[in-house]
PDBQT receptor file of N, H, CA, C and O in Angstrom, charges set to zero:
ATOM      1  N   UNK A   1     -82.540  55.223  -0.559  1.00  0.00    +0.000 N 
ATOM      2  CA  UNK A   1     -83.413  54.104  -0.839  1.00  0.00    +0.000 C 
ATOM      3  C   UNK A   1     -84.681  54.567  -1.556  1.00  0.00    +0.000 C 
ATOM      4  O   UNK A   1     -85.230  53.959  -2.474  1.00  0.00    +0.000 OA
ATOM      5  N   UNK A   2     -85.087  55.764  -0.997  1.00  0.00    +0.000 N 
ATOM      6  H   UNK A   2     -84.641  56.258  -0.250  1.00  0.00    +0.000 HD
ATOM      7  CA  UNK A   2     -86.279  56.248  -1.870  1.00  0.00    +0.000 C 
ATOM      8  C   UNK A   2     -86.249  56.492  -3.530  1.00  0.00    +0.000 C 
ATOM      9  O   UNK A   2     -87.216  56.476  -4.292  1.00  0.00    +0.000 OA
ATOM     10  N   UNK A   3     -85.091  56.681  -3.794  1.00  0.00    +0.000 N 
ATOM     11  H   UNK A   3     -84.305  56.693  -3.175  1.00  0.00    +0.000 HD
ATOM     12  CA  UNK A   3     -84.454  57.068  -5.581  1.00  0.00    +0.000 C 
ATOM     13  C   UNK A   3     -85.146  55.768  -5.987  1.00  0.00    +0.000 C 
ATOM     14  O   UNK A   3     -86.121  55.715  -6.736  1.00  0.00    +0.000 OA
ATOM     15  N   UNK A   4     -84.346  54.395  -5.232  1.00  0.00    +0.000 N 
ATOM     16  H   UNK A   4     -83.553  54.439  -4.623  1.00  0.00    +0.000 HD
ATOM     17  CA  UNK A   4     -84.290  53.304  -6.112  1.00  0.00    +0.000 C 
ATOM     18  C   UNK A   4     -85.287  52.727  -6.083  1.00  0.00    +0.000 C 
ATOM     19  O   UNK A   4     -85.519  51.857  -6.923  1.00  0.00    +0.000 OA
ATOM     20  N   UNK A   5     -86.190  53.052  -5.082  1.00  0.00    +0.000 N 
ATOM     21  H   UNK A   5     -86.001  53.759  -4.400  1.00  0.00    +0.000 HD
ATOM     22  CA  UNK A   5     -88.201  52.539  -5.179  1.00  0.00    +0.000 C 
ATOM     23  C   UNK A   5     -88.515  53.318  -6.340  1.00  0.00    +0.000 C 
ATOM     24  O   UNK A   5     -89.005  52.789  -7.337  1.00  0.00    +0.000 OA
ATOM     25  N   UNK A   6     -88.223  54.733  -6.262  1.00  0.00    +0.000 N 
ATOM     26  H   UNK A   6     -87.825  55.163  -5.451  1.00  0.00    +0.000 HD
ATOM     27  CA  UNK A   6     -88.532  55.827  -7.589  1.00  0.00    +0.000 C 
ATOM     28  C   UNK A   6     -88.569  55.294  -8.425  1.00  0.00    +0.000 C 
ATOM     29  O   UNK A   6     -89.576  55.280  -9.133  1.00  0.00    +0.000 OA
ATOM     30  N   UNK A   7     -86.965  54.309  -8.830  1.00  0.00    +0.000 N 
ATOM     31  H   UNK A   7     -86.147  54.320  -8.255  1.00  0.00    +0.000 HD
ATOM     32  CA  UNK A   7     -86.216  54.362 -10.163  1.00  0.00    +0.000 C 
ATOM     33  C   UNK A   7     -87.557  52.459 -10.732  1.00  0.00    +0.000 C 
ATOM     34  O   UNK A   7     -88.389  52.268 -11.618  1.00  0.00    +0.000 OA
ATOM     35  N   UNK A   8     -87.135  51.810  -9.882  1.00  0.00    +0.000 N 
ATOM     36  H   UNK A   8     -86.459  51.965  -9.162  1.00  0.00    +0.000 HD
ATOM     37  CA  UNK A   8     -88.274  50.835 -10.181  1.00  0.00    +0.000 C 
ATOM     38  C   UNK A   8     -89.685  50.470 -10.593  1.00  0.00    +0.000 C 
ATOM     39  O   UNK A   8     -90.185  49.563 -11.259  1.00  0.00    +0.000 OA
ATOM     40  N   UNK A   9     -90.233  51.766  -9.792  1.00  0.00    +0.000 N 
ATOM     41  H   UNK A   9     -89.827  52.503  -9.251  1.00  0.00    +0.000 HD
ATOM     42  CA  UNK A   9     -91.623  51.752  -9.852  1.00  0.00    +0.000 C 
ATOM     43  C   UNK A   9     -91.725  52.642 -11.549  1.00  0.00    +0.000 C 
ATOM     44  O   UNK A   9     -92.505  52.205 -12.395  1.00  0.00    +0.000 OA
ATOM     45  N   UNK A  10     -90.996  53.667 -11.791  1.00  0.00    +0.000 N 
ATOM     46  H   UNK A  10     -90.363  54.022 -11.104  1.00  0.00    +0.000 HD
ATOM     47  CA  UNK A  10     -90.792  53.851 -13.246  1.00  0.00    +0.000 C 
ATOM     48  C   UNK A  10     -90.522  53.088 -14.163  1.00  0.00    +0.000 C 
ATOM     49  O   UNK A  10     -91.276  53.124 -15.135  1.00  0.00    +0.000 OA
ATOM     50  N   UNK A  11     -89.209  52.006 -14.187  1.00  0.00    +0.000 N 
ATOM     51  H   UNK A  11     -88.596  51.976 -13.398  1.00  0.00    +0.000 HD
ATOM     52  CA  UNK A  11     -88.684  51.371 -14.978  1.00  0.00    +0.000 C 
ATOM     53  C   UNK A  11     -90.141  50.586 -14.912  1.00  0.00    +0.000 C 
ATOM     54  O   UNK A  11     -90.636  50.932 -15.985  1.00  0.00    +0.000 OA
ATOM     55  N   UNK A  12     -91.095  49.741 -14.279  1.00  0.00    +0.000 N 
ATOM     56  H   UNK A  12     -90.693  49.460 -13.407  1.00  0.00    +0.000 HD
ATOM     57  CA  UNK A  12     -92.226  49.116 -13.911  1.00  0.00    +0.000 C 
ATOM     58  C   UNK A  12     -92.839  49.441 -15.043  1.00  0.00    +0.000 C 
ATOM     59  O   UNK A  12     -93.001  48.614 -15.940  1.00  0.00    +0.000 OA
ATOM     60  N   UNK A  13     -93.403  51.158 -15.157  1.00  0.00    +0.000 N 
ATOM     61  H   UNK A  13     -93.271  51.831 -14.429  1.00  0.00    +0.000 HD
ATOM     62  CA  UNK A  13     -94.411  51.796 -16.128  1.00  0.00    +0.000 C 
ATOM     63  C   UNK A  13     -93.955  51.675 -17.233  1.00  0.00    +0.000 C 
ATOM     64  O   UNK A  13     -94.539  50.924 -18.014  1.00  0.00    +0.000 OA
ATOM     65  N   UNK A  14     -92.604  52.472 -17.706  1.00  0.00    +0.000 N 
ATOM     66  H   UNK A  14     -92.129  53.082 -17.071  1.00  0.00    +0.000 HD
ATOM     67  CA  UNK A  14     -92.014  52.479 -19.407  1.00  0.00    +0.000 C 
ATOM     68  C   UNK A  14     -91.903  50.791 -19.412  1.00  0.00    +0.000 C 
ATOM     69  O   UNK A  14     -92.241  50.401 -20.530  1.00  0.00    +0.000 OA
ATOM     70  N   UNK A  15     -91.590  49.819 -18.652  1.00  0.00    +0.000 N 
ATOM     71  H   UNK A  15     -91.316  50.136 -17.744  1.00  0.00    +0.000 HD
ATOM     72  CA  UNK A  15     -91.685  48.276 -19.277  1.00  0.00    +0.000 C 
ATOM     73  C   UNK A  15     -93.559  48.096 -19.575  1.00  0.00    +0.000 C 
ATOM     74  O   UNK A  15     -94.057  47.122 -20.138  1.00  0.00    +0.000 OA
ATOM     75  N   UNK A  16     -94.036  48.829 -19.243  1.00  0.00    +0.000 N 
ATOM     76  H   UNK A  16     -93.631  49.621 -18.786  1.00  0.00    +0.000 HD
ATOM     77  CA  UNK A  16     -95.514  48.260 -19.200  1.00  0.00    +0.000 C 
ATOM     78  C   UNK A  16     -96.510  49.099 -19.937  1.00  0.00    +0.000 C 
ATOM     79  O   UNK A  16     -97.712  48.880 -20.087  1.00  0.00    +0.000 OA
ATOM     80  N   UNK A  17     -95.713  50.206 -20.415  1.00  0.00    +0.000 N 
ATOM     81  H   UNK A  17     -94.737  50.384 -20.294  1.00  0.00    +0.000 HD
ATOM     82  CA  UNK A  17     -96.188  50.942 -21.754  1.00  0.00    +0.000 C 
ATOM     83  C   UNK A  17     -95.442  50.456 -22.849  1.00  0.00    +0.000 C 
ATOM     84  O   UNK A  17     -96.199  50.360 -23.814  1.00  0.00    +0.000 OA
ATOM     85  N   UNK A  18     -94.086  50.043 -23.177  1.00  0.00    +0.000 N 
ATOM     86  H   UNK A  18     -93.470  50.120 -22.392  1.00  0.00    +0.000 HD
ATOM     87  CA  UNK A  18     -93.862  49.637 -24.258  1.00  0.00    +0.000 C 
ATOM     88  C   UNK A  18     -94.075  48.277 -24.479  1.00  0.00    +0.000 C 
ATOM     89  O   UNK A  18     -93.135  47.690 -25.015  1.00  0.00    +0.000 OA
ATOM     90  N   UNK A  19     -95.276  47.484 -24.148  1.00  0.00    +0.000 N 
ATOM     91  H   UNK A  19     -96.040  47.960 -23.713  1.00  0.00    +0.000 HD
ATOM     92  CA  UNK A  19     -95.449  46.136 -24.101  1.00  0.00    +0.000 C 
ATOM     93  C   UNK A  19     -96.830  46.503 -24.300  1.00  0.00    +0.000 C 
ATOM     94  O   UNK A  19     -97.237  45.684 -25.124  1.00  0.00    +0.000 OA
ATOM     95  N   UNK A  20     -97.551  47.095 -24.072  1.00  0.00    +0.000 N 
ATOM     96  H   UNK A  20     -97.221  47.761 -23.402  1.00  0.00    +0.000 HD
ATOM     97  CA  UNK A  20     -99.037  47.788 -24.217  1.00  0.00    +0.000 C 
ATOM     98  C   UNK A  20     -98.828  48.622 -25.985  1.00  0.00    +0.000 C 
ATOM     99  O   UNK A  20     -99.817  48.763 -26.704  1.00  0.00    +0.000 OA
ATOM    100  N   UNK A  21     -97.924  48.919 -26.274  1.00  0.00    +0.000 N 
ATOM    101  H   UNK A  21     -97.120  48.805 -25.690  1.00  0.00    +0.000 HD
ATOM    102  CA  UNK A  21     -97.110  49.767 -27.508  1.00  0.00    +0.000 C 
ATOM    103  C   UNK A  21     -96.933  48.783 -28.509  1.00  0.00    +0.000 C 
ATOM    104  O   UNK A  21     -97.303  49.131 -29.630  1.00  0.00    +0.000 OA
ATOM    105  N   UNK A  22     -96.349  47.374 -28.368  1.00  0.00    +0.000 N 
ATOM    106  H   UNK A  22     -96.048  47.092 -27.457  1.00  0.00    +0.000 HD
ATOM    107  CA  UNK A  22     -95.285  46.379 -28.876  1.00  0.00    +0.000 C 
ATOM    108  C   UNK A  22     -97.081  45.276 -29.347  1.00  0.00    +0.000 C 
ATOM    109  O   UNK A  22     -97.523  44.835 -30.408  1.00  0.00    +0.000 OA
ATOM    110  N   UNK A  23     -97.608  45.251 -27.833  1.00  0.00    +0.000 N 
ATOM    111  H   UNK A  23     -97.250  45.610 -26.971  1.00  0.00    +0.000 HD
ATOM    112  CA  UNK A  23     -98.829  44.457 -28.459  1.00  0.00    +0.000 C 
ATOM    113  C   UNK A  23     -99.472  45.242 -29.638  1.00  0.00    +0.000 C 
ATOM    114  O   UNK A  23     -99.425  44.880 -30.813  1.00  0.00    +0.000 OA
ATOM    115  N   UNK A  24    -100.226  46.636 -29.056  1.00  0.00    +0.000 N 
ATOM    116  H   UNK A  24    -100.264  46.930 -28.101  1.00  0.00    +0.000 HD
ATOM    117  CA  UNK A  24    -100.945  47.332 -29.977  1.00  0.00    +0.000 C 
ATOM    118  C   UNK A  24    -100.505  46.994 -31.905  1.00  0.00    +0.000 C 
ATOM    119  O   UNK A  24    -101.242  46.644 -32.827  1.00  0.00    +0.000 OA
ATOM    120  N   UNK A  25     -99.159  47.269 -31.875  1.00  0.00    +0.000 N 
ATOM    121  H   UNK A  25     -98.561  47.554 -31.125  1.00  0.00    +0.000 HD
ATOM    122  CA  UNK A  25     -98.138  47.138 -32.880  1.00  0.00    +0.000 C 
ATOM    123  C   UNK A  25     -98.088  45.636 -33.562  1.00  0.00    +0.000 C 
ATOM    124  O   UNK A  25     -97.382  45.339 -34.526  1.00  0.00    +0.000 OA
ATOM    125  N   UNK A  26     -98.816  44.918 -32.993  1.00  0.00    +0.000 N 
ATOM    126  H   UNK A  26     -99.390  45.159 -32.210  1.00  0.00    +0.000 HD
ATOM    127  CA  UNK A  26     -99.224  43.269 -33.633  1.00  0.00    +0.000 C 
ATOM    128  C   UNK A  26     -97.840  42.841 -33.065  1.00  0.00    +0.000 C 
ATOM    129  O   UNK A  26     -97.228  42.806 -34.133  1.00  0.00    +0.000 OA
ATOM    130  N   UNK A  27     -97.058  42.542 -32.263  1.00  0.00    +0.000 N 
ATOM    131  H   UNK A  27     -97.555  42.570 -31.396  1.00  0.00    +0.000 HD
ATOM    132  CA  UNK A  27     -95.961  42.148 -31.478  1.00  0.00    +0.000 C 
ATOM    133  C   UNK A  27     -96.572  40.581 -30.856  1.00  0.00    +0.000 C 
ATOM    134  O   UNK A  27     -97.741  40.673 -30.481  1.00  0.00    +0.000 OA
ATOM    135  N   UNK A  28     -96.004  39.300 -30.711  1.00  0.00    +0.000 N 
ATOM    136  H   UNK A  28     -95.055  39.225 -31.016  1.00  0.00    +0.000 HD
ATOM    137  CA  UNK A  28     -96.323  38.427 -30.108  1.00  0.00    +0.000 C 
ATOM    138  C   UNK A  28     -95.927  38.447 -28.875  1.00  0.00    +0.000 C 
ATOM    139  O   UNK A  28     -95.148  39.370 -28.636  1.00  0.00    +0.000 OA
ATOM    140  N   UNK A  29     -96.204  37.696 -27.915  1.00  0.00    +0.000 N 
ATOM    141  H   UNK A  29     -96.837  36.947 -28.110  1.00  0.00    +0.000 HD
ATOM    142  CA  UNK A  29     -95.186  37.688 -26.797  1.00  0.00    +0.000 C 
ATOM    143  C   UNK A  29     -93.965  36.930 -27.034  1.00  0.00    +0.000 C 
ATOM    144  O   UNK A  29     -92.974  37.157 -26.340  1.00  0.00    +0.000 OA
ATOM    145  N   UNK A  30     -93.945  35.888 -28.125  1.00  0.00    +0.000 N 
ATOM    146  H   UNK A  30     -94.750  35.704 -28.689  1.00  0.00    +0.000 HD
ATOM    147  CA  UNK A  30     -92.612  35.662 -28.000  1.00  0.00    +0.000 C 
ATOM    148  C   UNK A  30     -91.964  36.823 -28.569  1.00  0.00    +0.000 C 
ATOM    149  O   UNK A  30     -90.871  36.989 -28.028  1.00  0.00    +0.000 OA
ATOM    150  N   UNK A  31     -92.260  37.833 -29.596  1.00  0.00    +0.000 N 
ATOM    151  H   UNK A  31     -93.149  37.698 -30.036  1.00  0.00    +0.000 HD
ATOM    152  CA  UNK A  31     -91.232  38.725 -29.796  1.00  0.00    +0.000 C 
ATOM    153  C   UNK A  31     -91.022  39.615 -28.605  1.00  0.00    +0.000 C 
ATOM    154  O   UNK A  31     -90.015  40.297 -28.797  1.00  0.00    +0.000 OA
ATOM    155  N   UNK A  32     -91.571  39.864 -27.480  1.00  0.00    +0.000 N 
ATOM    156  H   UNK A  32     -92.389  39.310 -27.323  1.00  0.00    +0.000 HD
ATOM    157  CA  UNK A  32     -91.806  40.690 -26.672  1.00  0.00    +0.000 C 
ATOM    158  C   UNK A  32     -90.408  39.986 -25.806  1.00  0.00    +0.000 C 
ATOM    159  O   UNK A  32     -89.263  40.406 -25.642  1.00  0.00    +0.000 OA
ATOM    160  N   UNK A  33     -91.097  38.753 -25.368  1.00  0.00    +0.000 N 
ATOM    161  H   UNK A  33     -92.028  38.411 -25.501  1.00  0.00    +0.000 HD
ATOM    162  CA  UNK A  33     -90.371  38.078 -24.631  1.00  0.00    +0.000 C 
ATOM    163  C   UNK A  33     -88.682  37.802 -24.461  1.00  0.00    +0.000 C 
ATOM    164  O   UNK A  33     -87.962  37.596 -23.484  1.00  0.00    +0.000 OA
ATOM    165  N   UNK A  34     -88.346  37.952 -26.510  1.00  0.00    +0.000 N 
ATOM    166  H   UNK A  34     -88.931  38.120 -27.304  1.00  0.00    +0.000 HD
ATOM    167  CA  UNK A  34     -87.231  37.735 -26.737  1.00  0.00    +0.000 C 
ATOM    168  C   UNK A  34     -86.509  38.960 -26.635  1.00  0.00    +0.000 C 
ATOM    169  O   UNK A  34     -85.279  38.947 -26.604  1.00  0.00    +0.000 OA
ATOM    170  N   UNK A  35     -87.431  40.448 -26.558  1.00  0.00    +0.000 N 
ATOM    171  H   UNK A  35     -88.430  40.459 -26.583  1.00  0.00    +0.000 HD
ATOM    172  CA  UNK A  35     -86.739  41.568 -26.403  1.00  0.00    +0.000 C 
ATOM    173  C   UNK A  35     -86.090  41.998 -24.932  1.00  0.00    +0.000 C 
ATOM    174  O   UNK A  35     -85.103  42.662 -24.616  1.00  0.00    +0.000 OA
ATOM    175  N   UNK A  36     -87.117  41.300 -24.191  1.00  0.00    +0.000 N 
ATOM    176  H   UNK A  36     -87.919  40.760 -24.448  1.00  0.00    +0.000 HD
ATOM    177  CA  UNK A  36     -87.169  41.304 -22.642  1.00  0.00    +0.000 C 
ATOM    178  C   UNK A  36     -86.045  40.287 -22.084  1.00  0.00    +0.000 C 
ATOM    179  O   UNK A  36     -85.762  40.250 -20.886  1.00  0.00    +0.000 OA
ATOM    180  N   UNK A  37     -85.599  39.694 -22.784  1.00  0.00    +0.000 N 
ATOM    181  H   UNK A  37     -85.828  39.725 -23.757  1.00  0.00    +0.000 HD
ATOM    182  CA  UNK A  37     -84.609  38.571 -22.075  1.00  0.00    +0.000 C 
ATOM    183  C   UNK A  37     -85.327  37.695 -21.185  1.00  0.00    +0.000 C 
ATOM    184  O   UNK A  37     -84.856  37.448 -20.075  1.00  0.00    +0.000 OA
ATOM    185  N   UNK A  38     -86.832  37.017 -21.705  1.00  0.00    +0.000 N 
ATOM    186  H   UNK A  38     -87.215  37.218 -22.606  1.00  0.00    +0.000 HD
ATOM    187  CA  UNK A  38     -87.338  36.391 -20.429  1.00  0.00    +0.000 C 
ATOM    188  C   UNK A  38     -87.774  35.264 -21.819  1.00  0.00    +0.000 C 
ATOM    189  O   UNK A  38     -87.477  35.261 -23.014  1.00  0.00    +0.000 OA
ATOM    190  N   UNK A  39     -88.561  34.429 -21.000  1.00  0.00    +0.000 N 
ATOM    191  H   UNK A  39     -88.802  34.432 -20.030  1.00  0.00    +0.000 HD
ATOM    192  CA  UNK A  39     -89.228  33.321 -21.900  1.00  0.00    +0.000 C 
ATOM    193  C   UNK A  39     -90.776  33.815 -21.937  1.00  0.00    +0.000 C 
ATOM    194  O   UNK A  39     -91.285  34.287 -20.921  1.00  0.00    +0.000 OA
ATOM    195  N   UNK A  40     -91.499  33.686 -23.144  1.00  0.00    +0.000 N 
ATOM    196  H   UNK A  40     -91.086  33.302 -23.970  1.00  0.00    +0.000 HD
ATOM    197  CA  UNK A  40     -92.948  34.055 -23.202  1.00  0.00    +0.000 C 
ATOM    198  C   UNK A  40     -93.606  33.484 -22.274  1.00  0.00    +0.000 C 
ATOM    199  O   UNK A  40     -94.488  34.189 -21.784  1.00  0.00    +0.000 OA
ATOM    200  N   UNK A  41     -93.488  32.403 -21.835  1.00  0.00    +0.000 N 
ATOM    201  H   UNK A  41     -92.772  31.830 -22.233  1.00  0.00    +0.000 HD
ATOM    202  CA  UNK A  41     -94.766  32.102 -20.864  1.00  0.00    +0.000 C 
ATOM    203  C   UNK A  41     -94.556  33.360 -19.245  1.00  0.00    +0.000 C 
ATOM    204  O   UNK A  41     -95.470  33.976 -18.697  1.00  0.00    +0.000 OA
ATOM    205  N   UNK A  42     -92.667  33.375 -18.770  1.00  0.00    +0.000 N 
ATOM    206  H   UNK A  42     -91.925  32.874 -19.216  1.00  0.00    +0.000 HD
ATOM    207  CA  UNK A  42     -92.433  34.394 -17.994  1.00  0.00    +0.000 C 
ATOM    208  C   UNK A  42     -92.852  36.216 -18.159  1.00  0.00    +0.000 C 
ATOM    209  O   UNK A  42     -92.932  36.894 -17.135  1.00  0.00    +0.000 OA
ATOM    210  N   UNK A  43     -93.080  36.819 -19.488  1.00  0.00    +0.000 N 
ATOM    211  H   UNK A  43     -93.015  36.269 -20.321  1.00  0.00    +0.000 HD
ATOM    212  CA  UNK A  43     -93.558  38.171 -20.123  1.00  0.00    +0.000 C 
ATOM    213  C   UNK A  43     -94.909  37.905 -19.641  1.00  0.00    +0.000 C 
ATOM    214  O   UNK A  43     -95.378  38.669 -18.798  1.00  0.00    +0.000 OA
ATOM    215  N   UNK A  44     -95.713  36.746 -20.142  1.00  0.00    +0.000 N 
ATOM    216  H   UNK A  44     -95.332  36.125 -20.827  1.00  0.00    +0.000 HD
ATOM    217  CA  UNK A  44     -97.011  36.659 -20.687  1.00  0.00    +0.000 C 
ATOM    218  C   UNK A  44     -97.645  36.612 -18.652  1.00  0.00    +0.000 C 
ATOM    219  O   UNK A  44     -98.575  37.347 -18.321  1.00  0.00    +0.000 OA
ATOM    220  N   UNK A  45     -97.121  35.898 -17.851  1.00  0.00    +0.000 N 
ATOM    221  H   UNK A  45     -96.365  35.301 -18.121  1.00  0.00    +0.000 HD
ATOM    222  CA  UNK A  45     -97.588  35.804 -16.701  1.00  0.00    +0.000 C 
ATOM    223  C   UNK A  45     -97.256  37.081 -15.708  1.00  0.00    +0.000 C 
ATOM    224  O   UNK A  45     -97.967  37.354 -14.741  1.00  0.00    +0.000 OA
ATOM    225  N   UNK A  46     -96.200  37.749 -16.040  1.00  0.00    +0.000 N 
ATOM    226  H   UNK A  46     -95.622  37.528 -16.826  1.00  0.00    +0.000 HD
ATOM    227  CA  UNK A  46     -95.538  39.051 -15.198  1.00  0.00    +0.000 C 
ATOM    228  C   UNK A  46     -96.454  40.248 -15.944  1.00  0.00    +0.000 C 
ATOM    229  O   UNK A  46     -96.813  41.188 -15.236  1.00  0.00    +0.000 OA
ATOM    230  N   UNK A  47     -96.676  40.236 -16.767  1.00  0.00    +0.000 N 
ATOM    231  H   UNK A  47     -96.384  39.471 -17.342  1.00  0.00    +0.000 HD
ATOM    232  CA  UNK A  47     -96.928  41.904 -17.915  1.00  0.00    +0.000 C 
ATOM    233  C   UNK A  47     -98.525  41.516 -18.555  1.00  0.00    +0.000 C 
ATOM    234  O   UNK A  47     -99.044  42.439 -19.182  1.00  0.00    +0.000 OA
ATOM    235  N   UNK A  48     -99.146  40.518 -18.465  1.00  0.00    +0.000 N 
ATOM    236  H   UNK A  48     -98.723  39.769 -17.955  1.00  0.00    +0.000 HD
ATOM    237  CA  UNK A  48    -100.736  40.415 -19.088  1.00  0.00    +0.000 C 
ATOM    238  C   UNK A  48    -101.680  41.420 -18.312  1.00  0.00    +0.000 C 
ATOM    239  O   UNK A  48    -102.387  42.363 -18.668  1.00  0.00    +0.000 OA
ATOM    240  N   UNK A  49    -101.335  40.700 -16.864  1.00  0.00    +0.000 N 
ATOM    241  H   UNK A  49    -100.761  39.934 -16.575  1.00  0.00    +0.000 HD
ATOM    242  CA  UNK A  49    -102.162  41.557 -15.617  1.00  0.00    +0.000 C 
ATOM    243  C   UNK A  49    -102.513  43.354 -15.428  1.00  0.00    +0.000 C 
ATOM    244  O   UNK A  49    -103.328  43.937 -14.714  1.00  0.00    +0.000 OA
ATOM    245  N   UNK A  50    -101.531  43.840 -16.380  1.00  0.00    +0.000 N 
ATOM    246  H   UNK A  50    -100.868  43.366 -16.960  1.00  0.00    +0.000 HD
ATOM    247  CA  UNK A  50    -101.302  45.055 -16.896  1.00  0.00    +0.000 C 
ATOM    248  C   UNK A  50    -101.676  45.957 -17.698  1.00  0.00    +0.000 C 
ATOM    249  O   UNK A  50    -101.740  47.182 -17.595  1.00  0.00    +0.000 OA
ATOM    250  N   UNK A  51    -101.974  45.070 -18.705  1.00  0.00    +0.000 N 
ATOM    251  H   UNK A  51    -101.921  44.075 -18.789  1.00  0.00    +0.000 HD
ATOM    252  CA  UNK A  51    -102.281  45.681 -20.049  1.00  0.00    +0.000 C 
ATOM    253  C   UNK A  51    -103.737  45.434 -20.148  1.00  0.00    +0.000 C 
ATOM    254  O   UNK A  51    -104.393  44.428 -19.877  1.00  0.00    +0.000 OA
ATOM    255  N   UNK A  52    -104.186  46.937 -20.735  1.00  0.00    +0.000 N 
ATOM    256  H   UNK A  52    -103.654  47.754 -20.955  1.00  0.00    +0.000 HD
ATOM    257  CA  UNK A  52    -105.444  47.005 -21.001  1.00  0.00    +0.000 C 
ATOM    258  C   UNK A  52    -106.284  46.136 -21.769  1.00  0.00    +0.000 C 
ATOM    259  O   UNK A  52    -106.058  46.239 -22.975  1.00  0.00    +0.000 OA
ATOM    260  N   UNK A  53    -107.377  45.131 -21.402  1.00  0.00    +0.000 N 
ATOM    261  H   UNK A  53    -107.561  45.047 -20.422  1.00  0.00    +0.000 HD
ATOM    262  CA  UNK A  53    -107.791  44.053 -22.571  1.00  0.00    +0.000 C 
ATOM    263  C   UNK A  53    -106.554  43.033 -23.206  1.00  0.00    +0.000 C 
ATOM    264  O   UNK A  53    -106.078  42.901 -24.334  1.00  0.00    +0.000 OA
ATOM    265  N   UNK A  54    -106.273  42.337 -21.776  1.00  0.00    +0.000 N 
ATOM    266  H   UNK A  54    -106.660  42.444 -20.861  1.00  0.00    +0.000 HD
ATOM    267  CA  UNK A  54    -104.988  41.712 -22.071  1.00  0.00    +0.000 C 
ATOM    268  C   UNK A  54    -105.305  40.686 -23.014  1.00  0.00    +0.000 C 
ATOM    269  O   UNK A  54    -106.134  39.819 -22.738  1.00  0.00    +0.000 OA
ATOM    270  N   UNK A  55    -104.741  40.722 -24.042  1.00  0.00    +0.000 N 
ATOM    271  H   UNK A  55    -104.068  41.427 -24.267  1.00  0.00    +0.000 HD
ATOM    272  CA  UNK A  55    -104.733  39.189 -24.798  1.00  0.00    +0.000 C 
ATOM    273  C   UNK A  55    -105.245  37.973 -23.684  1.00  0.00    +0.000 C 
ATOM    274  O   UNK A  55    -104.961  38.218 -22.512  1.00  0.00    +0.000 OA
ATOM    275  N   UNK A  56    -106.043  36.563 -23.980  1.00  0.00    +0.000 N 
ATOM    276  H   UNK A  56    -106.273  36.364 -24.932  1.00  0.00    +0.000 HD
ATOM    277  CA  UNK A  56    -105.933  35.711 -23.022  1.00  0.00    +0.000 C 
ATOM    278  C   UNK A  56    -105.253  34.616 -23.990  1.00  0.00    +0.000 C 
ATOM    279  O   UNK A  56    -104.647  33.684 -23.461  1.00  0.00    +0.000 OA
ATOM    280  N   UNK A  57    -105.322  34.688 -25.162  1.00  0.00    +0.000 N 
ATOM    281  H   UNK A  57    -105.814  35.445 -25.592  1.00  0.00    +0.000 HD
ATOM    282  CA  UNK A  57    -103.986  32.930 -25.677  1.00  0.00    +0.000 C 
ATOM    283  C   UNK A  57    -102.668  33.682 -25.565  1.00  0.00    +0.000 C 
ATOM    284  O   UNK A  57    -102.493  34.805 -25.092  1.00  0.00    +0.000 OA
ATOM    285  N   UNK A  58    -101.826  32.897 -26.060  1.00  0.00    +0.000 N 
ATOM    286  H   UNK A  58    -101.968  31.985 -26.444  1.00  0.00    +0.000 HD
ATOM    287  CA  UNK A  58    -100.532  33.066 -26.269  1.00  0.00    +0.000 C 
ATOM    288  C   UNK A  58    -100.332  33.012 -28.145  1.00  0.00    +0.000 C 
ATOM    289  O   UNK A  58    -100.853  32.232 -28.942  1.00  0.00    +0.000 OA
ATOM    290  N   UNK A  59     -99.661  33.820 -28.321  1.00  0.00    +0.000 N 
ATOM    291  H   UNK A  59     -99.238  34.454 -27.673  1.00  0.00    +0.000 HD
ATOM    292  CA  UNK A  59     -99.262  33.991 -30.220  1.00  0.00    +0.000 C 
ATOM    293  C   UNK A  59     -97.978  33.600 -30.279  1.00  0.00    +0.000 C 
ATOM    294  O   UNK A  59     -97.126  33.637 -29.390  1.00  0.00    +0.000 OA
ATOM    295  N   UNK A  60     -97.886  33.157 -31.583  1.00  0.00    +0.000 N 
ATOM    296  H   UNK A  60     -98.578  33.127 -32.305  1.00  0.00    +0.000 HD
ATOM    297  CA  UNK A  60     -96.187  32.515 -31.285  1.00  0.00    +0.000 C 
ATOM    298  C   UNK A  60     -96.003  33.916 -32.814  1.00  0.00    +0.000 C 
ATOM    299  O   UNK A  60     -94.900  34.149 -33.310  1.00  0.00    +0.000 OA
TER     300      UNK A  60
């Protein structure tokens, strides 16, 4: 059980550096969103809280 807290709390960081990467990179959240298999408002409310100087609108 400890691997798969491991394996999460990682997968957590590389999702939350390449979205910190993807913004930097002029990325919207809907492109983010559509890479993620989620809907932008779901990226934008899970992954903002995260990122350094989070965007506060939404970019289409």
């Amino acid at each position: 059980m400890a691997a798969v807290v491991a394996l999460r709390l990682m997968a957590d960081r590389l999702e939350t550096a390449a979205v910190t990467a993807a913004l930097e990179q002029g990325w919207s959240w809907t492109q983010i969103a559509q890479a993620l298999g989620v809907s932008k408002q779901a990226a934008h409310k899970r992954l903002s809280p995260h990122m350094p100087q989070a965007p506060q609108t939404f970019r289409s």
